[in-house]
C-alpha positions in Angstrom: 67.0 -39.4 14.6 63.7 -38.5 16.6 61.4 -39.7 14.0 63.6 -43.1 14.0 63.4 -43.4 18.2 59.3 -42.7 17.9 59.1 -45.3 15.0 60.7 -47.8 17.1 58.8 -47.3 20.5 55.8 -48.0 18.2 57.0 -51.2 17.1 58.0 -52.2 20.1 54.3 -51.3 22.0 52.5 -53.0 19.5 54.7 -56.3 19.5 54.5 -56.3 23.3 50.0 -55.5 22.4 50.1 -58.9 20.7 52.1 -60.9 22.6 49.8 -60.0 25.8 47.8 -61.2 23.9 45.9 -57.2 23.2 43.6 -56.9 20.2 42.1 -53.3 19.4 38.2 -54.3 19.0 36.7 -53.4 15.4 33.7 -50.5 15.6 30.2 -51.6 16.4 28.3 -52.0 13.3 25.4 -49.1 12.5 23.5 -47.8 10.7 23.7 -44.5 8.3 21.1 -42.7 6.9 21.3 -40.9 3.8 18.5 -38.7 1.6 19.4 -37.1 -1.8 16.6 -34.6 -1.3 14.6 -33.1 2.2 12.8 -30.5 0.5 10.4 -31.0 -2.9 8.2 -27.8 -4.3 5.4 -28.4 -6.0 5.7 -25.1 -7.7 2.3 -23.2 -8.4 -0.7 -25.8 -8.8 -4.3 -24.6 -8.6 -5.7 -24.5 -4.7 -7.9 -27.8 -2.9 -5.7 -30.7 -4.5 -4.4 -33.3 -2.5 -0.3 -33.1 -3.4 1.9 -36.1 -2.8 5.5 -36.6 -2.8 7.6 -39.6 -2.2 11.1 -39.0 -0.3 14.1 -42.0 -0.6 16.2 -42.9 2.4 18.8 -45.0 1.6 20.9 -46.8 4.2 24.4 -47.2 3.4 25.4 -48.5 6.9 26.1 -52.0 8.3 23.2 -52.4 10.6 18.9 -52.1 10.0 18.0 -48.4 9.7 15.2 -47.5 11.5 12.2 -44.7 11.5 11.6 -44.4 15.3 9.2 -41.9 15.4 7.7 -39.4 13.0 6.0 -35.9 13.4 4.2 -33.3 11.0 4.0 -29.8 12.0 0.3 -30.1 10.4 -2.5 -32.5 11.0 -3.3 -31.8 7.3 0.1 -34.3 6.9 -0.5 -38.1 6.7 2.6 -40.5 6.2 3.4 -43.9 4.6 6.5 -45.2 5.4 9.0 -48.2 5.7 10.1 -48.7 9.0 13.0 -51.3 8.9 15.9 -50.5 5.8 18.2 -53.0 5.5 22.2 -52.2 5.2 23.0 -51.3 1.7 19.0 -51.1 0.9 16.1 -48.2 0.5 13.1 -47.0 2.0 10.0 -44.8 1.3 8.9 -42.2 3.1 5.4 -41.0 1.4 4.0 -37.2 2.4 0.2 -36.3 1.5 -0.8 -33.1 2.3 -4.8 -32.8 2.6 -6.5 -30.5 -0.5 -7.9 -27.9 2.2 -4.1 -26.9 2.8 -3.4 -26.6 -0.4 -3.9 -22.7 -0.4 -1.6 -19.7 -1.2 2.2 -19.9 0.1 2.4 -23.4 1.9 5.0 -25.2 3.3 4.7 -28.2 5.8 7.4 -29.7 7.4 7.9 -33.5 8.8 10.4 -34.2 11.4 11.5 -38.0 11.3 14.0 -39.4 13.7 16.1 -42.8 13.3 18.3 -45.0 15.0 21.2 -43.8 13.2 23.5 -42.7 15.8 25.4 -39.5 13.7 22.2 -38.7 12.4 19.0 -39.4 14.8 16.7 -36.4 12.9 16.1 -35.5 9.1 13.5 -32.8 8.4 11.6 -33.4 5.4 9.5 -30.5 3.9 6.6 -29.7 1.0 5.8 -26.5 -0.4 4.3 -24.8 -3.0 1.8 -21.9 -4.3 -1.7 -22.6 -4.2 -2.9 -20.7 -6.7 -6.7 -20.1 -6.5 -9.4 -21.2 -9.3 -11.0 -17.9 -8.9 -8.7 -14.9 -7.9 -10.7 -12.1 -6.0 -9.7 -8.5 -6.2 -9.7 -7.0 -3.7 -11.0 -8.4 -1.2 -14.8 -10.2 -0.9 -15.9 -7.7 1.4 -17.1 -4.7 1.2 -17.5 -1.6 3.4 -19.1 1.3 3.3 -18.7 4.2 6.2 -19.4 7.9 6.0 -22.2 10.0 6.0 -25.8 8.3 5.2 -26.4 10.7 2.4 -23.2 11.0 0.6 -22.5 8.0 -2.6 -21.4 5.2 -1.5 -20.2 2.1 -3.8 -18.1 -0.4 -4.0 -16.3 -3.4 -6.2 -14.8 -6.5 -6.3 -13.3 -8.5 -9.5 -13.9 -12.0 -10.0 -10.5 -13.4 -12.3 -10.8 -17.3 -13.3 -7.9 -19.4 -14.0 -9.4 -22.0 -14.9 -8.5 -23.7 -18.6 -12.1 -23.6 -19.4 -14.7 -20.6 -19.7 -16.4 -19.5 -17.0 -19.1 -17.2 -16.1 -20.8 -16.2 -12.6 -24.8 -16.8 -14.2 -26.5 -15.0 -11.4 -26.8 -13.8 -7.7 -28.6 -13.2 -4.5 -28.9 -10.9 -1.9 -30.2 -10.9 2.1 -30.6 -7.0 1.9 -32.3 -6.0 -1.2 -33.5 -2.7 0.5 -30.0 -1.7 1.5 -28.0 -2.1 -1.5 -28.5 -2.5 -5.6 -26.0 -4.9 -7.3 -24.7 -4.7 -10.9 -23.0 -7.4 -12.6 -20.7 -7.0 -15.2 -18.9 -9.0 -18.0 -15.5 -7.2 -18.1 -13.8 -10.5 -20.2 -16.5 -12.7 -21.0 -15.6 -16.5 -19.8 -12.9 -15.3 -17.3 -13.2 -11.7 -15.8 -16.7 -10.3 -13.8 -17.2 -7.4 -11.6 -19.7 -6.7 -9.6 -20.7 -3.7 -8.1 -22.6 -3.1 -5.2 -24.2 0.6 -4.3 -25.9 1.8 -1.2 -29.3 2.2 -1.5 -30.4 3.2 2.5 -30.4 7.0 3.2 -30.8 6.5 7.0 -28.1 6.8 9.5 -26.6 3.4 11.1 -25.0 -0.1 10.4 -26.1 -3.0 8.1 -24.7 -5.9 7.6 -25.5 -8.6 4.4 -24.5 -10.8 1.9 -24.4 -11.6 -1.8 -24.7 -15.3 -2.9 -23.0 -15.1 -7.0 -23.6 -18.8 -8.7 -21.1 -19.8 -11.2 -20.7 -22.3 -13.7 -17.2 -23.5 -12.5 -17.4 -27.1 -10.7 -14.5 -26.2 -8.5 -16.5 -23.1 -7.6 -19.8 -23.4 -8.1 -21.0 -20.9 -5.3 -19.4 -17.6 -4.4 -19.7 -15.1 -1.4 -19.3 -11.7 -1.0 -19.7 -9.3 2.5 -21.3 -5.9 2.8 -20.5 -3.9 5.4 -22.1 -0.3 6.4 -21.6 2.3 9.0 -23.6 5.7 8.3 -23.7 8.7 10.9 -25.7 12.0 10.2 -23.9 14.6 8.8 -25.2 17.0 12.0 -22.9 14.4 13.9 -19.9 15.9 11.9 -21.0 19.0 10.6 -23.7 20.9 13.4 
C-alpha cells in the first residue's frame, strides 16, 4: 500500500511539473576523452637513437575535445599534436625523445590537460633500456692508491654489441712516464681489455688519460681515466 501512495504522489508532481508548464533541462553537451594506451616501452634498443611513439585520443563526447596545455618532465621531449578533436573523432599526440636521452633505464613522462570536464589530465609516458653500443666493465676509470713502491694495475673491458665486428685499432696516452698500457684481444671483433700498470715509483698523485680509437662509427673514439695517489711507505710503516 506504501509503494502504491508513493507511486501516485509521483504522478501527481510530475502532471502538476508540466502543467506549470516545468521542463527538467537536458545536460550540457561535453566533451570525453578517452586513450587505449598512456604508457608505450620501447623495450631494450641500442643507446643515442631518437625513439618516437604516436599516442590516440579519441573523443567519444558531444562537444570539441581540446589539448589546453601540455608539459614534458624533460626538455629532451618535443610534441606534435592535434589540438581541436571533434565529437565522435580522433587525435594524435606524437612524443620524440632526443637520442642523447636515450641511455640506460629511461622513462619520460608528458602531462597533457583537456577541456574535458571528468577528465582535465592524462599522463602519457615512454620508456625503455638504452642499451650501450659498447658496454664498459667496470668502470672507465681507473685508480690506483697505496704505497709508491708496491704493484699497482688495473683493467677495464671493452664488450661491443654491435651486429658487426669491431675492434679498438689503437690508443694514446697524456702520461706515458706514469703508466704502461697493454691491449688485449680477449674475443677478437667484440671483446678488448686493456690494462694499464704504474710505471712512477715516487710518492704522490697523477692524474691522465687514455684516448682508445675504434673502428665502430657509433663509437669511434673512446676514453678512459687514470687516477693515482701514492704515500711513502715510512708514512705507514716508520
Amino acid at each position: 500500500m506504501l509503494r502504491q501512495k508513493e507511486l501516485l504522489v509521483w504522478l501527481i508532481l510530475g502532471f502538476g511539473l508540466v502543467c506549470c508548464g516545468l521542463t527538467v533541462a537536458p545536460a550540457a553537451a561535453a566533451p570525453r576523452v578517452e586513450v587505449a594506451e598512456t604508457t608505450f616501452d620501447f623495450g631494450e634498443i641500442f643507446e643515442d637513437k631518437e625513439l618516437t611513439h604516436t599516442f590516440i585520443i579519441k573523443n567519444t563526447g558531444d562537444a570539441p575535445l581540446r589539448i589546453k596545455d601540455i608539459d614534458s618532465d624533460c626538455a629532451c621531449t618535443t610534441t606534435e599534436h592535434d589540438r581541436n578533436i571533434p565529437p565522435g573523432g580522433q587525435g594524435r599526440l606524437t612524443l620524440t625523445i632526443a637520442p642523447y636521452s636515450v641511455m640506460r633505464q629511461f622513462a619520460k613522462e608528458t602531462k597533457v590537460t583537456f577541456n574535458d570536464p571528468d577528465r582535465s589530465l592524462v599522463v602519457f609516458r615512454l620508456k625503455g633500456y638504452g642499451k650501450p653500443f659498447i658496454e664498459i666493465q667496470p668502470t672507465h676509470i681507473i685508480r690506483f692508491q697505496g704505497e709508491s713502491g708496491a704493484e699497482h694495475r688495473g683493467q677495464v673491458r671493452f664488450i661491443s654489441h654491435l651486429p658487426d665486428p669491431w675492434e679498438i685499432t689503437g690508443y694514446q696516452t697524456d702520461i706515458p712516464d706514469k703508466i704502461e698500457v697493454t691491449l688485449k684481444a680477449e674475443q677478437p671483433g667484440r671483446i678488448y681489455v686493456v690494462e694499464v700498470k704504474n710505471k712512477s715509483r715516487q710518492p704522490g698523485h697523477y692524474a691522465g688519460k687514455i684516448d682508445l680509437t675504434t673502428t665502430s662509427k657509433q663509437r669511434p673514439r673512446l676514453i678512459m681515466r687514470v687516477f693515482a695517489d701514492f704515500y711513502a711507505p715510512s708514512a705507514v710503516n716508520p
